[in-house]
FIVEX-300203 format. One record per residue (C-alpha): residue in one letter; x, y, z; residue number from 0. Coordinates in Angstrom, 2 decimals, padded with zeros to 5 digits. Example, Ala and Ser with C-alpha at 12.3 -4.5 7.8 and 13.67 -1.06 7.14 Angstrom:
2
["A", [012.30, -004.50, 007.80], 0] ["S", [013.67, -001.06, 007.14], 1] 
END
This chain:
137
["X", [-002.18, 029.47, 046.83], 0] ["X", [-000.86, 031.21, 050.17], 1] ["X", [000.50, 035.19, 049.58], 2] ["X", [000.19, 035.81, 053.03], 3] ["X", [-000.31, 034.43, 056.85], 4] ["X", [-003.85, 035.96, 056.18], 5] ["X", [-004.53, 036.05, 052.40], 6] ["X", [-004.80, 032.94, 050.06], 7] ["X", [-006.13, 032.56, 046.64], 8] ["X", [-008.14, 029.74, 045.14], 9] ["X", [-006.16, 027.67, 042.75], 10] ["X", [-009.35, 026.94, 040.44], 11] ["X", [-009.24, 030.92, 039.79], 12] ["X", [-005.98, 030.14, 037.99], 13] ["X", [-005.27, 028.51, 034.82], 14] ["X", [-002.14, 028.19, 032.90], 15] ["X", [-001.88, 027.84, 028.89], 16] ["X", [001.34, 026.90, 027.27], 17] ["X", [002.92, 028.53, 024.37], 18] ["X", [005.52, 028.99, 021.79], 19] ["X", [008.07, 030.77, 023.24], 20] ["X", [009.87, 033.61, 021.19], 21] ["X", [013.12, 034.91, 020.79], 22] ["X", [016.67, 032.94, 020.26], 23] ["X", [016.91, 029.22, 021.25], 24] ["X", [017.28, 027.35, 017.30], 25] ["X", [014.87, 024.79, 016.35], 26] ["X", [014.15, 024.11, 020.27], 27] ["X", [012.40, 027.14, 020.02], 28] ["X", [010.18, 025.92, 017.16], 29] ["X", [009.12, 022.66, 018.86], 30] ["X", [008.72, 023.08, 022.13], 31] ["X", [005.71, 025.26, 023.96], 32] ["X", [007.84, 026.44, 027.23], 33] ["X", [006.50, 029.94, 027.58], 34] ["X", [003.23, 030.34, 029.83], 35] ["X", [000.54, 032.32, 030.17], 36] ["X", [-001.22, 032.50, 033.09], 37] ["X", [-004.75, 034.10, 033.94], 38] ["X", [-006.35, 034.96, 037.40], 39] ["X", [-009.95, 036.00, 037.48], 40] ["X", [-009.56, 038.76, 040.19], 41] ["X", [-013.63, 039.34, 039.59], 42] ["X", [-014.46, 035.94, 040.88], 43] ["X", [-011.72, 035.58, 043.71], 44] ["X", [-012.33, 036.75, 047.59], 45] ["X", [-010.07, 039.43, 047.79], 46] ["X", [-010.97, 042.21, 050.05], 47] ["X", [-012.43, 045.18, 047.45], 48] ["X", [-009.58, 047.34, 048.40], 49] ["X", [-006.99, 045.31, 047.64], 50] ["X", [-008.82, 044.14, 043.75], 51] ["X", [-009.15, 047.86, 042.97], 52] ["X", [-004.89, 048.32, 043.75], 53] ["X", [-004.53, 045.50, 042.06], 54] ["X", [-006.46, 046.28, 038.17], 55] ["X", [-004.71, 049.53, 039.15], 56] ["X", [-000.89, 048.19, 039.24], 57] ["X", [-001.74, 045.65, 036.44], 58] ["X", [-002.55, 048.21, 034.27], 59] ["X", [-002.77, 046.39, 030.82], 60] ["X", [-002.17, 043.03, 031.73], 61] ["X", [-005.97, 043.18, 032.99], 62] ["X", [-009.00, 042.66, 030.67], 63] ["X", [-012.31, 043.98, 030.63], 64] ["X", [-013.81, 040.95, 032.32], 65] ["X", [-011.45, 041.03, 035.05], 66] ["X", [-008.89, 038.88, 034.17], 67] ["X", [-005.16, 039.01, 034.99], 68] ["X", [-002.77, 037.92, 032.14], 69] ["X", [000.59, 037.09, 033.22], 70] ["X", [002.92, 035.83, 029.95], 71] ["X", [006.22, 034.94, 031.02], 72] ["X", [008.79, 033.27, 028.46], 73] ["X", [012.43, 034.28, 030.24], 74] ["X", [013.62, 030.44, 030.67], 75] ["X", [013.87, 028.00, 028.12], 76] ["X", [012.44, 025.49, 030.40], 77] ["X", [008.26, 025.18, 030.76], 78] ["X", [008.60, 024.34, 034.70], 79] ["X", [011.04, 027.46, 035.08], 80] ["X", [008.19, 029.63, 033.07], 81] ["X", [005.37, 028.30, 035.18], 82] ["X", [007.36, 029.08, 038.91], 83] ["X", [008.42, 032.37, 037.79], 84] ["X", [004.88, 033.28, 036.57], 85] ["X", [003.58, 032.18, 040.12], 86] ["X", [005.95, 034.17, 042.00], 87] ["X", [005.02, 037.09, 039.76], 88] ["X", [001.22, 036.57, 040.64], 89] ["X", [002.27, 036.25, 044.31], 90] ["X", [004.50, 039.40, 044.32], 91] ["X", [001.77, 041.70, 042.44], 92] ["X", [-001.02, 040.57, 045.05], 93] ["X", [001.28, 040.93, 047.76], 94] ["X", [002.02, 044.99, 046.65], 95] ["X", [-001.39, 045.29, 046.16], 96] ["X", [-002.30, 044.05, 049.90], 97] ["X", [-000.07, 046.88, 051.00], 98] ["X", [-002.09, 050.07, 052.09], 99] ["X", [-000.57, 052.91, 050.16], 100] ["X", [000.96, 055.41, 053.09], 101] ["X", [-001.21, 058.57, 053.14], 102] ["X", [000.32, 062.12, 051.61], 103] ["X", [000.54, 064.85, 054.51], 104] ["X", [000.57, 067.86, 052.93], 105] ["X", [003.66, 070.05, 053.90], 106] ["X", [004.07, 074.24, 054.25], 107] ["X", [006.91, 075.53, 054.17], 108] ["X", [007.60, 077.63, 057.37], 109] ["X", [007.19, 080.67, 058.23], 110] ["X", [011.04, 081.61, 058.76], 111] ["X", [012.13, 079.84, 055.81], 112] ["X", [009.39, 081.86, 053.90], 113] ["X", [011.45, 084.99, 055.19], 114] ["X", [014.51, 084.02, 054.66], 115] ["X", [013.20, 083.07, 050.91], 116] ["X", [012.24, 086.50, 050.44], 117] ["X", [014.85, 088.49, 052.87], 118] ["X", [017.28, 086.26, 049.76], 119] ["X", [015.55, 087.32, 047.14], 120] ["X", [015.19, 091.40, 048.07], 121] ["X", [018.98, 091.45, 048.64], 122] ["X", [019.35, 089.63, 045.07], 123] ["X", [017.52, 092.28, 043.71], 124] ["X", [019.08, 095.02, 045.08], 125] ["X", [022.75, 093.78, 044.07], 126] ["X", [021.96, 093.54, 040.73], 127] ["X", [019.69, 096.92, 040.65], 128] ["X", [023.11, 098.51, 042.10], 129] ["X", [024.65, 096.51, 038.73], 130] ["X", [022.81, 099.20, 036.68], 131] ["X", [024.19, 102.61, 035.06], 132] ["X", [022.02, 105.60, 036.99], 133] ["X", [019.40, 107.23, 034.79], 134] ["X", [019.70, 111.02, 033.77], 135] ["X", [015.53, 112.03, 034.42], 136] 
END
């Protein structure tokens, strides 16, 4: 399975189980196993290591211990529907993943804006100190 122009997955890393599907739909729903859950063993595949660790860390509990990504996706009512839209999810997740998070540059505030901060906040003061009744010492 392409993600990329550079990045492809093996397809024997993937299997797909159908299911009963929940939620509204009558007796179709009853009869008819058109929700699918799909697993990717992200241990076994020949991702880069970078871009495995981003992605147990965006699939958060969808992963298992052994490595595996679960994917359940029941929004159609038909099975072919279920099984593209669980592909495309795999393809978009691996695809943020492959994105190198953009570094945080620390920022400081500068040095006139620190002034004017505190310039702001001495003639704050002194308004309201002039607010008060003077004291009889």
């Amino acid at each position: 399975m392409r993600i990329t122009d550079d990045l492809s997955i093996d397809e024997s890393l993937i299997t797909e189980r159908f299911v009963r599907s929940s939620g509204p739909g009558g007796q179709h729903v009853n009869k008819t196993e058109s929700a699918v859950q799909l697993r990717f063993d992200v241990s076994a595949s020949d991702l880069p290591a970078a871009i495995k660790q981003r992605l147990v860390r965006l699939a958060g509990t969808r992963m298992t211990q052994d490595g595996v990504l679960i994917l359940h996706v029941e929004d159609h009512r038909s099975q072919e529907r279920n099984r593209a839209e669980a592909r495309t999810r795999l393809k978009r997740l691996i695809e943020q993943a492959s994105r190198k998070p953009k570094p945080r540059i620390k920022s400081r505030p500068s040095l006139s804006s620190i002034k004017r901060q505190k310039d702001k906040k001495a003639k704050k003061s002194q308004t309201k100190a002039m607010r008060q009744k003077p004291r009889m010492d």
